[in-house]
mmCIF file of the C-alpha atoms, coordinates in Angstrom:
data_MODEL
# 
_entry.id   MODEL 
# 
loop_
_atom_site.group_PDB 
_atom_site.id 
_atom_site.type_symbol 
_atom_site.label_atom_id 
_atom_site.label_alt_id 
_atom_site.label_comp_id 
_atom_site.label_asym_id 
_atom_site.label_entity_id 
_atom_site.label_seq_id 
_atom_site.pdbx_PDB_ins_code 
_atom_site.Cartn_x 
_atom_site.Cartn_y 
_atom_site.Cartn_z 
_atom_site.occupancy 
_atom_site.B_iso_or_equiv 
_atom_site.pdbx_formal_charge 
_atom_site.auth_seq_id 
_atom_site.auth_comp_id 
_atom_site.auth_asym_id 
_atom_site.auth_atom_id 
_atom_site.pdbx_PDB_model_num 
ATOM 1   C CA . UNK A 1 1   ? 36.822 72.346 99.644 1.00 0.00 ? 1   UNK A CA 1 
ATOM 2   C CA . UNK A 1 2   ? 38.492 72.617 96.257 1.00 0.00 ? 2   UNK A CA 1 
ATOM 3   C CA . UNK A 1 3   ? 35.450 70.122 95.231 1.00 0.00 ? 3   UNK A CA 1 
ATOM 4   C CA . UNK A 1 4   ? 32.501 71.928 96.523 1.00 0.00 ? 4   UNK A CA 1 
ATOM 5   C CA . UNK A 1 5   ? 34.271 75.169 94.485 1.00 0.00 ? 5   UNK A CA 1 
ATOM 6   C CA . UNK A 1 6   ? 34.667 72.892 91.260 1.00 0.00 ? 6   UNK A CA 1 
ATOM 7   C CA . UNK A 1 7   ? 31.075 72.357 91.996 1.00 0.00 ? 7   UNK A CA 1 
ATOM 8   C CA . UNK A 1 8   ? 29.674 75.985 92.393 1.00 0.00 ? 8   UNK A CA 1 
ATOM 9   C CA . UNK A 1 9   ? 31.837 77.271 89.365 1.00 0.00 ? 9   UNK A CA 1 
ATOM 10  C CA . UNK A 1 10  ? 30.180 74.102 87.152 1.00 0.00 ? 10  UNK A CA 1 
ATOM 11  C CA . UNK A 1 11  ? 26.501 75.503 88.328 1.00 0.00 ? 11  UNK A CA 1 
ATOM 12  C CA . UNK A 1 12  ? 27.137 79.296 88.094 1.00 0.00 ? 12  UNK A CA 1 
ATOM 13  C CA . UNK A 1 13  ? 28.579 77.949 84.287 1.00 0.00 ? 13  UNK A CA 1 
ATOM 14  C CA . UNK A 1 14  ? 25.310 76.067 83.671 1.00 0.00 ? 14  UNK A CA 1 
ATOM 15  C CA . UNK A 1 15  ? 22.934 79.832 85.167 1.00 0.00 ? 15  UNK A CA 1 
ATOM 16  C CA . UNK A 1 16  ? 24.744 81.769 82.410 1.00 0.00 ? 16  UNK A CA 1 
ATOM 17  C CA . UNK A 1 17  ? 24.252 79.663 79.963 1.00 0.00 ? 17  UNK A CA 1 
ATOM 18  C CA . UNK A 1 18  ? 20.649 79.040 80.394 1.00 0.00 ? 18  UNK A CA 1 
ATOM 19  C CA . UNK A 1 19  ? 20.482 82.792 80.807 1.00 0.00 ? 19  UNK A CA 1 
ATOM 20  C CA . UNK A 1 20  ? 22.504 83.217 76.923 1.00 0.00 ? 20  UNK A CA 1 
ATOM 21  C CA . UNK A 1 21  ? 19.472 81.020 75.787 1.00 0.00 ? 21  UNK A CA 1 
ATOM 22  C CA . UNK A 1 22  ? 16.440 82.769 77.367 1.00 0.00 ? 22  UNK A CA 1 
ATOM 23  C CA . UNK A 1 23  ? 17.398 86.177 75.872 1.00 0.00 ? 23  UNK A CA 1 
ATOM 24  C CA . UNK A 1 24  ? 18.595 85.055 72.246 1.00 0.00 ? 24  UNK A CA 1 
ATOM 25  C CA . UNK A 1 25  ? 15.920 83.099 72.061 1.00 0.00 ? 25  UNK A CA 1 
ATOM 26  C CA . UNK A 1 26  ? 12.495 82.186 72.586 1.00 0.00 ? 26  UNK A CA 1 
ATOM 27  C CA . UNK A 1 27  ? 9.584  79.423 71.131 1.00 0.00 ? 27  UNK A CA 1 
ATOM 28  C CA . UNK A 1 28  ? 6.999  81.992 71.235 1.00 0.00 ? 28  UNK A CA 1 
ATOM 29  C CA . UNK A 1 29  ? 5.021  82.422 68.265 1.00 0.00 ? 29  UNK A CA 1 
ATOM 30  C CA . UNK A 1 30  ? 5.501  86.027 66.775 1.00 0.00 ? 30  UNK A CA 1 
ATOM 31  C CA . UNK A 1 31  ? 3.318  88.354 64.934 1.00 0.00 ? 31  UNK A CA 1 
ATOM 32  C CA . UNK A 1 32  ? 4.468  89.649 61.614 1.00 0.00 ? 32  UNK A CA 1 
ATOM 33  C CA . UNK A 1 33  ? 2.162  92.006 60.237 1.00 0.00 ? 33  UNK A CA 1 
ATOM 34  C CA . UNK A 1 34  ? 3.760  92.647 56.949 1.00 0.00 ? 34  UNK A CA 1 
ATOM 35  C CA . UNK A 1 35  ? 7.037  91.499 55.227 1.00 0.00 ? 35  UNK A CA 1 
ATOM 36  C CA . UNK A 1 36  ? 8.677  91.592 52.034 1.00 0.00 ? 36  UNK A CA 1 
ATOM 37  C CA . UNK A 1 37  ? 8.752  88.859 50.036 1.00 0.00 ? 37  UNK A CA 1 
ATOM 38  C CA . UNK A 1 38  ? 12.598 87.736 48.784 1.00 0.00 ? 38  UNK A CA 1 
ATOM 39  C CA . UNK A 1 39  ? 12.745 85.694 45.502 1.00 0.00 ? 39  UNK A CA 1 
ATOM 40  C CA . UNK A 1 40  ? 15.188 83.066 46.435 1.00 0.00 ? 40  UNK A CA 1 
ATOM 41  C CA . UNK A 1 41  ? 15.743 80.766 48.871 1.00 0.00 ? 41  UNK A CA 1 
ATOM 42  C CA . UNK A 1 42  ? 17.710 81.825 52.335 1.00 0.00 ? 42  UNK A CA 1 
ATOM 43  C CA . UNK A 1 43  ? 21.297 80.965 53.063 1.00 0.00 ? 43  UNK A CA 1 
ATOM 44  C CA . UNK A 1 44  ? 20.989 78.337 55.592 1.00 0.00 ? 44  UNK A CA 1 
ATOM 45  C CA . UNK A 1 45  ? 23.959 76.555 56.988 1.00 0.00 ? 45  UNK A CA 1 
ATOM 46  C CA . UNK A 1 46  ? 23.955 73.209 56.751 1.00 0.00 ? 46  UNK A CA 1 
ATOM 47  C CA . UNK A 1 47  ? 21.914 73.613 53.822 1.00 0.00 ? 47  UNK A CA 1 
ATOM 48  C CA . UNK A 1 48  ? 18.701 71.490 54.790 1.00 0.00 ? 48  UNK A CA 1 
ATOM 49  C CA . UNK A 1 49  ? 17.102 71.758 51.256 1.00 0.00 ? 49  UNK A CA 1 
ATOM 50  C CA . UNK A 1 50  ? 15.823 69.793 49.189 1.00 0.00 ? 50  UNK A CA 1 
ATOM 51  C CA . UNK A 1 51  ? 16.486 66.305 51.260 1.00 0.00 ? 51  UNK A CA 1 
ATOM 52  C CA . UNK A 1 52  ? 15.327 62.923 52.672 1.00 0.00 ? 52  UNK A CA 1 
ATOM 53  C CA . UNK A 1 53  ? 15.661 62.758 56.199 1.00 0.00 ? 53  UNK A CA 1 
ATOM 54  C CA . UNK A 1 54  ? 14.736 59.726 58.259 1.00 0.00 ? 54  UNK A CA 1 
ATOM 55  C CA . UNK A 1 55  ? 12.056 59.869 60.711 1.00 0.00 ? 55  UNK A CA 1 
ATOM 56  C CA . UNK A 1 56  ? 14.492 59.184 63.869 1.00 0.00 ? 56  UNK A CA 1 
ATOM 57  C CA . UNK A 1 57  ? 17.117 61.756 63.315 1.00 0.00 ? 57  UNK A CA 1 
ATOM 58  C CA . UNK A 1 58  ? 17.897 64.726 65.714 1.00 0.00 ? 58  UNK A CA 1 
ATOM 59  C CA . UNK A 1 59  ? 16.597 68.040 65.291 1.00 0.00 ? 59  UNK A CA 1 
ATOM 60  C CA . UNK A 1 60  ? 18.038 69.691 62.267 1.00 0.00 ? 60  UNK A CA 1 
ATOM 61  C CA . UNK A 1 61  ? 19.475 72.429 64.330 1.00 0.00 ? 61  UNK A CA 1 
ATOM 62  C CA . UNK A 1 62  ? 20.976 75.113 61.540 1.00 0.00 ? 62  UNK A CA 1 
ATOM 63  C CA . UNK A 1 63  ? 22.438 79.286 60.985 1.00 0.00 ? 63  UNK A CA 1 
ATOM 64  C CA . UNK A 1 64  ? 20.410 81.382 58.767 1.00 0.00 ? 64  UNK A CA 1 
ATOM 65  C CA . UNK A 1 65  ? 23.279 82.869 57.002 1.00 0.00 ? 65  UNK A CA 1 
ATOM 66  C CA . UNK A 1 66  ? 21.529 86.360 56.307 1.00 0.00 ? 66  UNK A CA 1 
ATOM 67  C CA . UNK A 1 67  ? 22.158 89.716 57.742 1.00 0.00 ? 67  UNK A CA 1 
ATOM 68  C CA . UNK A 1 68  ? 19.425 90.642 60.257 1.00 0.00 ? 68  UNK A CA 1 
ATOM 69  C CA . UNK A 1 69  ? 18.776 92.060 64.202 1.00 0.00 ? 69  UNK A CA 1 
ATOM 70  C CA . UNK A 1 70  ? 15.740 89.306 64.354 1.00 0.00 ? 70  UNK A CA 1 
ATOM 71  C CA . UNK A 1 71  ? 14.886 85.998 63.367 1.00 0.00 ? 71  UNK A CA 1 
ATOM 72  C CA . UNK A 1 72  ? 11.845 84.236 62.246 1.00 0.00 ? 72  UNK A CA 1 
ATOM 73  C CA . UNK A 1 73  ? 11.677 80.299 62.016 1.00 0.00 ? 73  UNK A CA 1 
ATOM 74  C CA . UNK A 1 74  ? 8.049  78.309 61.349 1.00 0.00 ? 74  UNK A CA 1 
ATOM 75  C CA . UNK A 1 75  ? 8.507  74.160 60.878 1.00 0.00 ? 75  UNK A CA 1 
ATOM 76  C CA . UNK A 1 76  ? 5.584  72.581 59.971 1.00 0.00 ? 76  UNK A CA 1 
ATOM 77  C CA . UNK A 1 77  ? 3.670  69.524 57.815 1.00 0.00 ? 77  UNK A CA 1 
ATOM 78  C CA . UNK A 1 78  ? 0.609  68.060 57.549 1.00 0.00 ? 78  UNK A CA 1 
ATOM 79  C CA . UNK A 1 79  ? -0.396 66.823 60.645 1.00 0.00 ? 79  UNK A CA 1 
ATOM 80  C CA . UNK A 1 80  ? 1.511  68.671 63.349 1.00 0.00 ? 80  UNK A CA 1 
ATOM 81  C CA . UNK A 1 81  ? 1.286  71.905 65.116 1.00 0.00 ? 81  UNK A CA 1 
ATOM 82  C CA . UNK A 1 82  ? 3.569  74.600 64.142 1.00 0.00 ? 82  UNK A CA 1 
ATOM 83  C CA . UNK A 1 83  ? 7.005  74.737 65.651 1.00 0.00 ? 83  UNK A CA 1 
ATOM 84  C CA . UNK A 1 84  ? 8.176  78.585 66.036 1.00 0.00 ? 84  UNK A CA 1 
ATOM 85  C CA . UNK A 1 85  ? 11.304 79.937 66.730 1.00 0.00 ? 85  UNK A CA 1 
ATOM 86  C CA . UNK A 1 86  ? 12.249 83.694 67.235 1.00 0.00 ? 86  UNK A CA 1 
ATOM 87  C CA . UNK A 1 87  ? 16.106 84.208 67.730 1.00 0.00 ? 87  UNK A CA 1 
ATOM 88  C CA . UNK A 1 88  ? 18.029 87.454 68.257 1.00 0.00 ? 88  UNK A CA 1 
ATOM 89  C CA . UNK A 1 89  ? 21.242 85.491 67.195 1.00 0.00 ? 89  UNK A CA 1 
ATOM 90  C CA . UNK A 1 90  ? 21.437 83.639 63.907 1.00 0.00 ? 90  UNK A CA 1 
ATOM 91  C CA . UNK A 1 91  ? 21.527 80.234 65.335 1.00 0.00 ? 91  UNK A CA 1 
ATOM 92  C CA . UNK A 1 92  ? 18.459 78.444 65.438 1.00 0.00 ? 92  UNK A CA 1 
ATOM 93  C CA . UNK A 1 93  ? 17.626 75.688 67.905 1.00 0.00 ? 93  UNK A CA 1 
ATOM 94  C CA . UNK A 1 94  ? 14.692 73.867 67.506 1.00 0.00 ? 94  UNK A CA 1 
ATOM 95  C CA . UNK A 1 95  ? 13.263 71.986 70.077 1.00 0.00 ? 95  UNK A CA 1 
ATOM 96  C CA . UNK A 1 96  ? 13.422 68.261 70.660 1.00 0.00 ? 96  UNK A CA 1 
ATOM 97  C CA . UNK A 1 97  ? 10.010 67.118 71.869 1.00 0.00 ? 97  UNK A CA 1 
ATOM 98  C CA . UNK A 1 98  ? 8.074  69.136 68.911 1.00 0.00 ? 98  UNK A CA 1 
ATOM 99  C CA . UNK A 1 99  ? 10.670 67.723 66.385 1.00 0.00 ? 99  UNK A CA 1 
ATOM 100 C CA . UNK A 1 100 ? 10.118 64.505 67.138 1.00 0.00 ? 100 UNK A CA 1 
ATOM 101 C CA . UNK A 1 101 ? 5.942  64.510 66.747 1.00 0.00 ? 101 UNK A CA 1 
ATOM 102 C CA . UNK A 1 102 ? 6.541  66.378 63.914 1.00 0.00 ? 102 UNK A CA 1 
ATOM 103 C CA . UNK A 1 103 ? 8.637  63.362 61.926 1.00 0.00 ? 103 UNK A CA 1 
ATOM 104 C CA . UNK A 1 104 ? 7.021  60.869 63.468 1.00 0.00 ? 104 UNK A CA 1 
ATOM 105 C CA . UNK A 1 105 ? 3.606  62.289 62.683 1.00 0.00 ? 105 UNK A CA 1 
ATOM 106 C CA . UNK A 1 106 ? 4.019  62.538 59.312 1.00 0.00 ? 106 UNK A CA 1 
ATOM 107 C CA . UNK A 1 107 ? 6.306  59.909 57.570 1.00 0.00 ? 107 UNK A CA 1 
ATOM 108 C CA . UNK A 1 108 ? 6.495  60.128 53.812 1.00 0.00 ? 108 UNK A CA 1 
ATOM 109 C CA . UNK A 1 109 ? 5.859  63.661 53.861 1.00 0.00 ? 109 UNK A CA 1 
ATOM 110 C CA . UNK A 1 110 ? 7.023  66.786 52.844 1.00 0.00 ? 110 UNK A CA 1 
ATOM 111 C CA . UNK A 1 111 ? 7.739  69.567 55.747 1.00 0.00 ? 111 UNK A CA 1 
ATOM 112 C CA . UNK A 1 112 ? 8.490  73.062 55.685 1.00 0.00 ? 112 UNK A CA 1 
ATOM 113 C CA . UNK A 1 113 ? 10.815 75.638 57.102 1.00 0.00 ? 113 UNK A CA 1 
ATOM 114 C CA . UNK A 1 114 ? 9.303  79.302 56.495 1.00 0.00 ? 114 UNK A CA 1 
ATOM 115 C CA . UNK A 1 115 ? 12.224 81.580 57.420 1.00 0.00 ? 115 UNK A CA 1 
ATOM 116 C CA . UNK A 1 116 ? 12.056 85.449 58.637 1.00 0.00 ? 116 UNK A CA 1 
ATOM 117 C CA . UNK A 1 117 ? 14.663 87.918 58.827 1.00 0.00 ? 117 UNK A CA 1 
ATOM 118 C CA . UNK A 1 118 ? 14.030 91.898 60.399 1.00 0.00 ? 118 UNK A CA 1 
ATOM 119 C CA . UNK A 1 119 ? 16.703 94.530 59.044 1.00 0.00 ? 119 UNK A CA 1 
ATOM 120 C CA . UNK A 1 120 ? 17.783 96.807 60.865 1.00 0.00 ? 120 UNK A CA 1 
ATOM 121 C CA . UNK A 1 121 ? 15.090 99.126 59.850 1.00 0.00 ? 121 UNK A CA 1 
ATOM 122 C CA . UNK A 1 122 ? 12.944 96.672 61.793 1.00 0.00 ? 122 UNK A CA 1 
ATOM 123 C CA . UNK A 1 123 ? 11.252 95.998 58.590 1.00 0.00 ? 123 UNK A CA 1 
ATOM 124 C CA . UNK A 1 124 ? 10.664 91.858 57.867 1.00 0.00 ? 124 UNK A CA 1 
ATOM 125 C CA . UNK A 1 125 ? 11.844 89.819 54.972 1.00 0.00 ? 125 UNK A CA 1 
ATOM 126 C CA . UNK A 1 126 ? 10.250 86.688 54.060 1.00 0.00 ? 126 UNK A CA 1 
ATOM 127 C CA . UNK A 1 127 ? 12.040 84.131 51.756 1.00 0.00 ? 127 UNK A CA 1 
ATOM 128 C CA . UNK A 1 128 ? 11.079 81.120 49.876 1.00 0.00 ? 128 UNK A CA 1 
ATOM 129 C CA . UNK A 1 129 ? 9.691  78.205 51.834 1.00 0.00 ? 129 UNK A CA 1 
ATOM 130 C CA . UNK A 1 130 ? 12.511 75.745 52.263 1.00 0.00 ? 130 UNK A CA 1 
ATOM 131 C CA . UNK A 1 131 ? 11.061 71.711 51.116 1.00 0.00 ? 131 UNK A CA 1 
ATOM 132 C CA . UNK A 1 132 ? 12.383 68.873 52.739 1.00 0.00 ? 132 UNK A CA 1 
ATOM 133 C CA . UNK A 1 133 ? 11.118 65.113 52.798 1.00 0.00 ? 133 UNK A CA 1 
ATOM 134 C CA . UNK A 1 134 ? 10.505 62.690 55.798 1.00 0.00 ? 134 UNK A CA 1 
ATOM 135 C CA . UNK A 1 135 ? 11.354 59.640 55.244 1.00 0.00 ? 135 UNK A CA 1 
ATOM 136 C CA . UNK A 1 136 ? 9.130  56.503 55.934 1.00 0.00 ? 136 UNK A CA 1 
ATOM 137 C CA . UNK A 1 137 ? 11.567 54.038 57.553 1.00 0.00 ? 137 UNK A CA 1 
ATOM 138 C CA . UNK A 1 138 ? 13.824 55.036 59.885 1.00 0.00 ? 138 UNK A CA 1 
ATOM 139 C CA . UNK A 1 139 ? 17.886 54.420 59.993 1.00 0.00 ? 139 UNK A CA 1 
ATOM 140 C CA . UNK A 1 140 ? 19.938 52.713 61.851 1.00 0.00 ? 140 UNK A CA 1 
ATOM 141 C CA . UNK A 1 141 ? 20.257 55.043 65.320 1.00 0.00 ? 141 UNK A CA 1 
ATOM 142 C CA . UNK A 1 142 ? 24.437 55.132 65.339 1.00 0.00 ? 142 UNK A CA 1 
ATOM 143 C CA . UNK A 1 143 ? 27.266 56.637 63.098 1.00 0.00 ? 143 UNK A CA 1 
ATOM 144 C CA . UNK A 1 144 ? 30.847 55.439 64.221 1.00 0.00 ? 144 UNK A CA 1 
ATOM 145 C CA . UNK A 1 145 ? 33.634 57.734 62.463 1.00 0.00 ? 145 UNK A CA 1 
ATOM 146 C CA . UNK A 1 146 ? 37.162 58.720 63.228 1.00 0.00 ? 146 UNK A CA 1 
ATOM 147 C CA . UNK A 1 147 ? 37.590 63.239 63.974 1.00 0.00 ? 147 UNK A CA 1 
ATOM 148 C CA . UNK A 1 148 ? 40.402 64.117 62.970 1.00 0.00 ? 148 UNK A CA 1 
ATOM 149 C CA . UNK A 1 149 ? 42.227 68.236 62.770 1.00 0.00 ? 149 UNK A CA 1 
ATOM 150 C CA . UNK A 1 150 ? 42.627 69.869 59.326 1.00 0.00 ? 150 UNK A CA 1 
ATOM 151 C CA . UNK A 1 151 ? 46.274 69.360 59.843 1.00 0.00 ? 151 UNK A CA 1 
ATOM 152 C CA . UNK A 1 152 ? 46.544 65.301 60.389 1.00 0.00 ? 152 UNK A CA 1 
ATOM 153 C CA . UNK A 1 153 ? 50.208 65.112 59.770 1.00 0.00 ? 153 UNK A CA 1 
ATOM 154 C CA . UNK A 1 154 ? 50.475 64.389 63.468 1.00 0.00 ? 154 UNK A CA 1 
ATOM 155 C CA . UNK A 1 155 ? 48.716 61.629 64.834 1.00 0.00 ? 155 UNK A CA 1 
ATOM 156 C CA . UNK A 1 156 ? 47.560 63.016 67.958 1.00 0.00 ? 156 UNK A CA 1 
ATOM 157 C CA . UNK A 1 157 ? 44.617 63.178 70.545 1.00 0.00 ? 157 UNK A CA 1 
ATOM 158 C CA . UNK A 1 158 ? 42.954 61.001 67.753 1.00 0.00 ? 158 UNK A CA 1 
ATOM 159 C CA . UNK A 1 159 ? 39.479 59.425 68.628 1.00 0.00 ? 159 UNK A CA 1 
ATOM 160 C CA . UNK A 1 160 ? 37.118 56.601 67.056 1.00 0.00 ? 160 UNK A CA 1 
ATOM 161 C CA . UNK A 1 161 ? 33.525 58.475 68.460 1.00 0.00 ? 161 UNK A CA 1 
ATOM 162 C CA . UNK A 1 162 ? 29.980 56.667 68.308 1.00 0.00 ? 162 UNK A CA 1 
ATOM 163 C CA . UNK A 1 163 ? 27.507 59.106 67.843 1.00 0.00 ? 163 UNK A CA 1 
ATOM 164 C CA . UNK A 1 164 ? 23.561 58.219 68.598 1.00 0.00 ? 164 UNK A CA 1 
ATOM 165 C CA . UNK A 1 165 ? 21.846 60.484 65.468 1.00 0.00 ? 165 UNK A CA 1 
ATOM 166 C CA . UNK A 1 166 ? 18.563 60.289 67.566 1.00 0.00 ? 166 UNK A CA 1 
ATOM 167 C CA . UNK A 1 167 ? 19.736 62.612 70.401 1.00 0.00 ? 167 UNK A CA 1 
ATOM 168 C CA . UNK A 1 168 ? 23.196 64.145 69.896 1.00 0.00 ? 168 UNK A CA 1 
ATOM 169 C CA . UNK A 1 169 ? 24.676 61.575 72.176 1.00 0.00 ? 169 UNK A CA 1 
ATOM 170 C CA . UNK A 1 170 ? 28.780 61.021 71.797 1.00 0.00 ? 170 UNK A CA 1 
ATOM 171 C CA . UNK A 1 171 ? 30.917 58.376 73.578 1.00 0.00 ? 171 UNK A CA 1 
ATOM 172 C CA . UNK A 1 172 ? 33.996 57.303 72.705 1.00 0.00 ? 172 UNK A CA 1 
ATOM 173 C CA . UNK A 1 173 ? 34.917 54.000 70.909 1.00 0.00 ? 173 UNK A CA 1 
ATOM 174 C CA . UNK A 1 174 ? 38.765 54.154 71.051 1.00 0.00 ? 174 UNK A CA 1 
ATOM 175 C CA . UNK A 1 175 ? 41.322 57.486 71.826 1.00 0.00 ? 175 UNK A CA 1 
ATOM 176 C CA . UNK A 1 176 ? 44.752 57.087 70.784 1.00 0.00 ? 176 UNK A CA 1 
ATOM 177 C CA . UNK A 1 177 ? 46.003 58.023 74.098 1.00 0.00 ? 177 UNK A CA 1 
ATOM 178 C CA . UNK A 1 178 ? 45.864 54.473 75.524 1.00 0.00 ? 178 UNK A CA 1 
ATOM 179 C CA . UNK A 1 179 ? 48.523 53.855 73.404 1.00 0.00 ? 179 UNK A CA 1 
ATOM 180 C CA . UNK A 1 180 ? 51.214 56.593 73.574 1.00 0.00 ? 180 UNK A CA 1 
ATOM 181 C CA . UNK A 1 181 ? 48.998 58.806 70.503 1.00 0.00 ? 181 UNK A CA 1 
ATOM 182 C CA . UNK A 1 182 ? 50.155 56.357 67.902 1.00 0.00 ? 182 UNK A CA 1 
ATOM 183 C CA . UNK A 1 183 ? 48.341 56.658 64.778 1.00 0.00 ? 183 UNK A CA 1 
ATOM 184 C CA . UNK A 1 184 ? 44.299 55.298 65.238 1.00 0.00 ? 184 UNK A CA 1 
ATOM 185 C CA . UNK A 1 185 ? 43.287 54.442 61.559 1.00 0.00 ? 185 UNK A CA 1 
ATOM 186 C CA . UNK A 1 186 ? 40.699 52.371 59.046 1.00 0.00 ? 186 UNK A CA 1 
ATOM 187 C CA . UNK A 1 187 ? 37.460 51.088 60.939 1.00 0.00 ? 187 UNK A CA 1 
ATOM 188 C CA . UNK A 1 188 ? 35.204 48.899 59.878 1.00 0.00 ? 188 UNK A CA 1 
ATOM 189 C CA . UNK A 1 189 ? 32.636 46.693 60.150 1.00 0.00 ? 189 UNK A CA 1 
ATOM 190 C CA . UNK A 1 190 ? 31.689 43.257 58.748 1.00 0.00 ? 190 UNK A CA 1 
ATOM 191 C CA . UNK A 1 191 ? 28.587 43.184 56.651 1.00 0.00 ? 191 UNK A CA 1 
ATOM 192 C CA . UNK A 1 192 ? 27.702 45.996 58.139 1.00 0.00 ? 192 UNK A CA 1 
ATOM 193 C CA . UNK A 1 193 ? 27.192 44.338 61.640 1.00 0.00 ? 193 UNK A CA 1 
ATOM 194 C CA . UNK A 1 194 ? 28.237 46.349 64.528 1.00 0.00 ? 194 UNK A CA 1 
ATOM 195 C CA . UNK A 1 195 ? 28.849 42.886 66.879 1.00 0.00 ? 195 UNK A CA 1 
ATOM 196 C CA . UNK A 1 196 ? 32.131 42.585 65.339 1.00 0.00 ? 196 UNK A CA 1 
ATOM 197 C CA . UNK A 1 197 ? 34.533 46.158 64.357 1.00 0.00 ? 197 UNK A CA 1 
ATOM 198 C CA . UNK A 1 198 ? 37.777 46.158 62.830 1.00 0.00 ? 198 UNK A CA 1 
ATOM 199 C CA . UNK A 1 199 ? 40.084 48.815 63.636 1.00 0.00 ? 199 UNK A CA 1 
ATOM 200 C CA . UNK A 1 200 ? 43.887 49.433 62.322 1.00 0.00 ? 200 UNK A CA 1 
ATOM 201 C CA . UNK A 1 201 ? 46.146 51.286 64.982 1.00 0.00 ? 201 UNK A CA 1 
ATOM 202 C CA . UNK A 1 202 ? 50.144 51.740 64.413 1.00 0.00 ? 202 UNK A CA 1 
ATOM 203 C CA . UNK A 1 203 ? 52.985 53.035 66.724 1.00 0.00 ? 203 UNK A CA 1 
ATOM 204 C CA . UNK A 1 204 ? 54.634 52.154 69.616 1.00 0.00 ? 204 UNK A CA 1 
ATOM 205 C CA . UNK A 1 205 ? 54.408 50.246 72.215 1.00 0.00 ? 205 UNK A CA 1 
ATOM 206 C CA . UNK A 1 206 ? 53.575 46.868 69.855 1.00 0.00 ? 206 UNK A CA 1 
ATOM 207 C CA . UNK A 1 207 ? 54.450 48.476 65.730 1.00 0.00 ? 207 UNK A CA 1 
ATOM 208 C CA . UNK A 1 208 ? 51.585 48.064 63.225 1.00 0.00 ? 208 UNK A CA 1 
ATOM 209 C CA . UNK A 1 209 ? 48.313 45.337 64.269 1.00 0.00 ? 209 UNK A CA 1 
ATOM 210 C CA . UNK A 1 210 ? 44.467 45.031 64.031 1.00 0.00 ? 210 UNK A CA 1 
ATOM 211 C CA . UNK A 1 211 ? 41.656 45.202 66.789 1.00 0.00 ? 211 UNK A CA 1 
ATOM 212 C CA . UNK A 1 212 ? 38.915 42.822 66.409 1.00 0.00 ? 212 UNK A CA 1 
ATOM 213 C CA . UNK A 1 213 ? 36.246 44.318 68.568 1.00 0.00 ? 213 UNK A CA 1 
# 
């Protein structure tokens, strides 16, 4: 019983969020008939501006860090359709499939992020066209890094993650817990090679030693 309620509560979790989404945002293109133009470039957070990115990388996923009631998002290169984004919230989500043909479709290119905000007024503000660069290669599709709190004088519920940069994906390499939260350290890899992984741990049970993985 206590399963099939663990169950319901996970699924009425999963209806709200989807809910959240639908109503702070939606992909459908919108029609601004007149804005103001603003000088500068908008506060964006992280600041996508001005980079490289590889062709295989996630969707840049980012927080327009301007005051506003509504917001206006178009992506777009060369040789791809426009990817639009209207958002009552400040967080903008952009959507995996259209991402992907957009890098993919146009490799050594630059692509754009027009960004709109409404005041309160309802009157739109349009800011500088944000530049970015697609890369031609791609990179390798994994990071492997240690997260750690601010405050790391403690050396606990620390974790050696694997994260897939294609798709978000996390899984976990090492967590300190399988050895009574001793201290999980310096990782690395030789030449660069991810068939063999060094990893320094410390603390009881066995003192101070090296993985090989």
């Amino acid at each position: 019983m206590k399963k099939k309620y663990t169950y319901f509560v996970m699924f009425f979790l999963v209806l709200l969020l989807l809910a959240a989404l639908y109503y702070t945002q939606s992909r459908e293109a919108v029609v601004i008939e007149s804005y103001t133009e603003v000088n500068r470039l908008p506060s964006i957070r992280p600041d996508y501006s001005g980079t490289v990115i590889p062709p295989n990388i996630a969707p840049l996923n980012f927080v327009i860090a301007e005051p506003g009631i509504h917001y206006y998002v178009k992506i777009y290169s060369k040789n791809s359709g426009n990817i639009e984004i209207t958002s009552k919230t400040q967080k903008i989500s952009i959507p995996f499939g259209s991402w992907k043909k957009l890098l993919k479709g146009n490799p050594g290119r630059e692509f754009y992020f027009d960004v709109h905000v409404m005041d309160a007024d309802g009157s739109w503000k349009k800011y500088q066209t944000i530049k970015n660069t697609i890369a031609k290669d791609d990179i390798d599709g994994y990071l492997v890094y240690r997260l750690l709190r601010v405050q790391y004088n403690f050396s606990k519920n620390l974790s050696i993650y694997q994260r897939n940069i294609q798709d978000y994906d996390v899984t976990t390499v090492l967590n300190n817990r399988s050895f009574e939260d001793g201290c999980l350290n310096c990782h690395t890899f030789l030449n660069n090679d991810p068939d063999n992984m060094f990893i320094h741990i410390r603390g009881t049970p066995g003192g101070s030693r090296m993985l090989l993985i």
